[in-house]
Each structure stands twice: as structure tokens, then as C-alpha cells.
N, C-alpha and C positions, 0 to 999 in steps of 0.2 A: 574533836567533835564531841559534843555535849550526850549524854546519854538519857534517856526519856525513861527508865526501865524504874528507877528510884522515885522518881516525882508520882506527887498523887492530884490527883484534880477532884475539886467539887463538881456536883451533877448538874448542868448546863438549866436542865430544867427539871425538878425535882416535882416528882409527883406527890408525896405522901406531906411536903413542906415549902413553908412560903418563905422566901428569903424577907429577911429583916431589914429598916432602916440600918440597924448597926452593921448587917452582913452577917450575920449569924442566922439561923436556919427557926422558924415558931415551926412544933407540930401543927398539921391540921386535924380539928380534933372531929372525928368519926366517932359517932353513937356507937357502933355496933362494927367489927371487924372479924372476916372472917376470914377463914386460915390462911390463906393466899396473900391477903390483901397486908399480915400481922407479918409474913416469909417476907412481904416486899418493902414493908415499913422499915421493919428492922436491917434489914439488907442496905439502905438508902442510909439507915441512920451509922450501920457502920462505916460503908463509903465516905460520907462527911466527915465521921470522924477524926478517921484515918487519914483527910486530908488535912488536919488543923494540926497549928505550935501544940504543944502543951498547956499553954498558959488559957490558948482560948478553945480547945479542947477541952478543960475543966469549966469552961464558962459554956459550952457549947451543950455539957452531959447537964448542967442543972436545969436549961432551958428546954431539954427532950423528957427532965426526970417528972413535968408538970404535967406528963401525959402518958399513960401507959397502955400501949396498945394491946398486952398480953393478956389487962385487965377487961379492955373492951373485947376482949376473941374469948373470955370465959363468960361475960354477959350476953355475947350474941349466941351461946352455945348452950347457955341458961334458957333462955326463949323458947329456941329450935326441943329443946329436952319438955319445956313445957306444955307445949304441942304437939308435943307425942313426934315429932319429925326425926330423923337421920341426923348425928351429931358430927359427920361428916364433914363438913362445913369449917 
């Protein structure tokens, strides 16, 4: 009997990314992310990872490095500070 416990699977339906003609995963790219939304990208973005070869694993990280979610969750956090608001977020 095959065991399931090893295998990894891409996410059926990916919220944070749209699958590609090639089958490789484009960020969708969000102006402004905040903390939750930056826990669930990156969370998504390991999943896929972790499910590719190597080969398109390395082709998978250049195609996620065009977009930096970390970078939109300190500009939505710039905002919120500029308006005097809760950096909570």
C-alpha cells in the first residue's frame, strides 16, 4: 500500500496566486498588505514550494522574488503610522 504521508500537493485553489499557462504559480499583486493577509501569502508560498522538483522550485522562487509581500505589509504600515492610526495591522 502506497503511503500519502511523503507526497506534497499544490493548493487546489490558491488564494494569494493565479496559476500560470506554464503551471507555475504569478503573485497577485496587492498594493497594501496587512499582517494576516502577508502570514497567508507567505504560508501559500511555502506550500508550493515544498511541493516542486528542484529544478522548478528554483524557477518557481524567481517568479514569487518579483513581488514582495513583506515590502507591501511595511508600506500599508507606513500609511496607517501616517494617520496617526494603530500599527497593529
Amino acid at each position: 500500500m502506497k503511503s500519502h504521508t511523503t507526497e506534497n500537493f499544490l493548493p487546489a485553489e490558491p488564494g494569494f496566486h493565479r496559476t500560470r499557462a506554464d503551471g507555475f504559480y504569478e503573485p497577485i499583486r496587492f498594493v497594501f498588505v496587512n499582517r494576516n493577509m502577508r502570514e497567508r501569502i507567505l504560508n501559500e508560498r511555502r506550500i508550493i514550494l515544498d511541493a516542486l522538483s528542484p529544478l522548478s522550485r528554483a524557477r518557481q522562487e524567481r517568479i514569487f522574488s518579483q513581488y514582495d509581500p513583506d515590502e507591501r505589509h511595511r508600506k500599508f504600515r507606513e500609511i496607517l503610522l501616517m494617520y496617526g492610526r494603530p500599527v497593529n495591522a
